[in-house]
C-alpha positions as CSV (number, residue, x, y, z in Angstrom):
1,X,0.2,4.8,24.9
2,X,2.4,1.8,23.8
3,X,6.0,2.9,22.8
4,X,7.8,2.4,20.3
5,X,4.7,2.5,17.8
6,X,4.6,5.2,15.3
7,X,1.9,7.9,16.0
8,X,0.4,7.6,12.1
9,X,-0.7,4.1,12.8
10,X,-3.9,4.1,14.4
11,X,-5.2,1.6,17.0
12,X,-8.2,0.9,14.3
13,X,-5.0,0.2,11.5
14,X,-3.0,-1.7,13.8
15,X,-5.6,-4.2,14.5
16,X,-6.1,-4.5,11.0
17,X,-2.8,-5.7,9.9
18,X,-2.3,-7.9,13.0
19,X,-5.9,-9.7,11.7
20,X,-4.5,-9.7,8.0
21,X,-3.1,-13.2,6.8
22,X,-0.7,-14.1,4.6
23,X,-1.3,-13.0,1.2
24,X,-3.9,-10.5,1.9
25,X,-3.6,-6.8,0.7
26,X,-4.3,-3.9,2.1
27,X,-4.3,-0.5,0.0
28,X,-3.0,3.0,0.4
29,X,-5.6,5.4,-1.0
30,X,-4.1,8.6,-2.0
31,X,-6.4,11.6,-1.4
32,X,-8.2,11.2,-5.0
33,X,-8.8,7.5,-4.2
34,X,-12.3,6.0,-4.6
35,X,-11.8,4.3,-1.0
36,X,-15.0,3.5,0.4
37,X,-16.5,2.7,-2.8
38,X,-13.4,0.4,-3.0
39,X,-13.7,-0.9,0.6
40,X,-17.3,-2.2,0.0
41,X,-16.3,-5.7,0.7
42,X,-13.7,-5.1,3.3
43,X,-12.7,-2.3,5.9
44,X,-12.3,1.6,5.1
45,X,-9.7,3.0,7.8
46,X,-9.0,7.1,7.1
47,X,-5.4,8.4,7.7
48,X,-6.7,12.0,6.3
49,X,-3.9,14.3,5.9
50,X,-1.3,11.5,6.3
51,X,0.8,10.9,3.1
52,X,1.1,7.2,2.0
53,X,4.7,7.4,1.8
54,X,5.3,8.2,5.2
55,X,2.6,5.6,6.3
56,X,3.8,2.8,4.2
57,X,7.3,3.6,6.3
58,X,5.1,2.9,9.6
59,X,3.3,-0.3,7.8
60,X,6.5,-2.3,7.0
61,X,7.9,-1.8,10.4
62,X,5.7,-4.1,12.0
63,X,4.2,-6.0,8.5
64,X,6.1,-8.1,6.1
65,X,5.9,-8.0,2.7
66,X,5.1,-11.4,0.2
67,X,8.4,-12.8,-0.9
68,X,7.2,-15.7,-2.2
69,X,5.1,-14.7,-5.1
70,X,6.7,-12.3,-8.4
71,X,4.3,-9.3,-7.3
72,X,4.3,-8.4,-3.7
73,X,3.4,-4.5,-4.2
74,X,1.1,-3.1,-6.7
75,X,0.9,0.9,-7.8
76,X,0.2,2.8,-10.6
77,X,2.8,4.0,-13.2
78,X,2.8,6.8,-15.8
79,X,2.0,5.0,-19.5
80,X,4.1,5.2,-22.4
81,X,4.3,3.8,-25.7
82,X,2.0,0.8,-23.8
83,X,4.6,0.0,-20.8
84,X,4.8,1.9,-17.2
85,X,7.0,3.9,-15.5
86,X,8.2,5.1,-12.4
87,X,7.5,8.4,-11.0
88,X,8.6,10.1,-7.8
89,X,6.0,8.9,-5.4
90,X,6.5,5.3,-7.0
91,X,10.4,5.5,-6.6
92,X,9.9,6.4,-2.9
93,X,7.9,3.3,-2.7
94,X,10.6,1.1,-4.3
95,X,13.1,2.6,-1.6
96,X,10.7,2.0,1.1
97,X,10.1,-2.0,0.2
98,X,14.0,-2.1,-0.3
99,X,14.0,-0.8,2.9
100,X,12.5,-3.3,5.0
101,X,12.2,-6.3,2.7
102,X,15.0,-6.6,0.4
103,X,13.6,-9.6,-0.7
104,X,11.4,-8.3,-2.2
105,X,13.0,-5.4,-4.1
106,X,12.2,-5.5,-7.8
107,X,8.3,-6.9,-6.9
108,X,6.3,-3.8,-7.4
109,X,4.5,-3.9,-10.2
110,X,3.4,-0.8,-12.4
111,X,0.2,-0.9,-14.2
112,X,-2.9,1.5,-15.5
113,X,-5.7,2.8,-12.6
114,X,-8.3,-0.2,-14.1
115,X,-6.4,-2.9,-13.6
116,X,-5.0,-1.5,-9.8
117,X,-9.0,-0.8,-9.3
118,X,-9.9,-4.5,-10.0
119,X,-6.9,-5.7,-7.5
120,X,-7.9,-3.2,-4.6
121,X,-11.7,-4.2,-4.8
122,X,-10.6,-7.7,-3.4
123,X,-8.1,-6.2,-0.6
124,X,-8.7,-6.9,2.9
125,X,-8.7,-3.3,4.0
126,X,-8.4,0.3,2.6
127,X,-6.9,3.0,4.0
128,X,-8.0,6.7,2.8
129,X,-4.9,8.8,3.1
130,X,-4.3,12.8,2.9
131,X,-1.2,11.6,-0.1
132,X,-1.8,14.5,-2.9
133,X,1.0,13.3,-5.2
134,X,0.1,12.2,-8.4
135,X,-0.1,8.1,-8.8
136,X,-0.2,8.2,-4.8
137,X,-1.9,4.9,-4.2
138,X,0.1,1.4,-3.7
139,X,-1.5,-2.1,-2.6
140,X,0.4,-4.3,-0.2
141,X,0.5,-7.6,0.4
142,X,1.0,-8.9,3.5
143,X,4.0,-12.3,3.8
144,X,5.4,-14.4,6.6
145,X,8.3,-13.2,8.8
């Protein structure tokens, strides 16, 4: 047991994001998420019954976000009249990066589930969460300190 570390984080995810490089991403499968058909190229790590909210908390202790590049965070957003918008799960994610990376507040971008599928098929790693909240998945990419 090591202190300090949050108990959601697994020794499996921890080693992950200490072998993630700058600019790699790593996604937050909700529980509706296609994750190992998304992790075919990289790593499928389960967090079952673990929401994404309260894991990205435990994530951006220890990893920093991108600040040098407009989109640091990617999620989905509910469509209207062809733009995207927040919803609850999505604000809580905007409170989280403002949180730890203030930086990079305003870099979380919105978009349909097609166009998130085609950026989480190239992430480092996926984790499978237990989120059940509607638009519940978010892609991070990993910065510099």
């Amino acid at each position: 047991m090591l202190r300090g570390i949050p108990s959601v984080l697994s020794p499996e995810l921890l080693k992950t994001l200490a072998e993630m490089g700058h600019g790699d991403k790593i996604v937050l499968g909700d529980a509706y998420f296609a994750s190992a058909t998304m992790a075919k190229n990289g790593r499928l790590i389960r967090a079952d019954g673990i929401s994404s909210t309260e894991l990205m908390d435990a994530i951006l202790k220890f990893m920093p976000l991108d600040t040098w590049v407009d989109t640091c965070a990617f999620a989905l957003g509910e469509e209207k009249d062809g733009a995207f918008y927040p919803v609850d799960i999505t604000r809580d994610y905007e409170e989280l990066i403002k949180k730890y990376d203030p930086e990079a507040e305003g870099k979380l971008q919105l978009m349909d589930r097609f166009a998130f599928y085609d950026i989480a098929k190239t992430a480092f790693a996926v984790v499978a969460t237990g989120e059940t909240r509607p638009y519940g998945d978010i892609i991070l990419q990993k910065g510099v300190f």
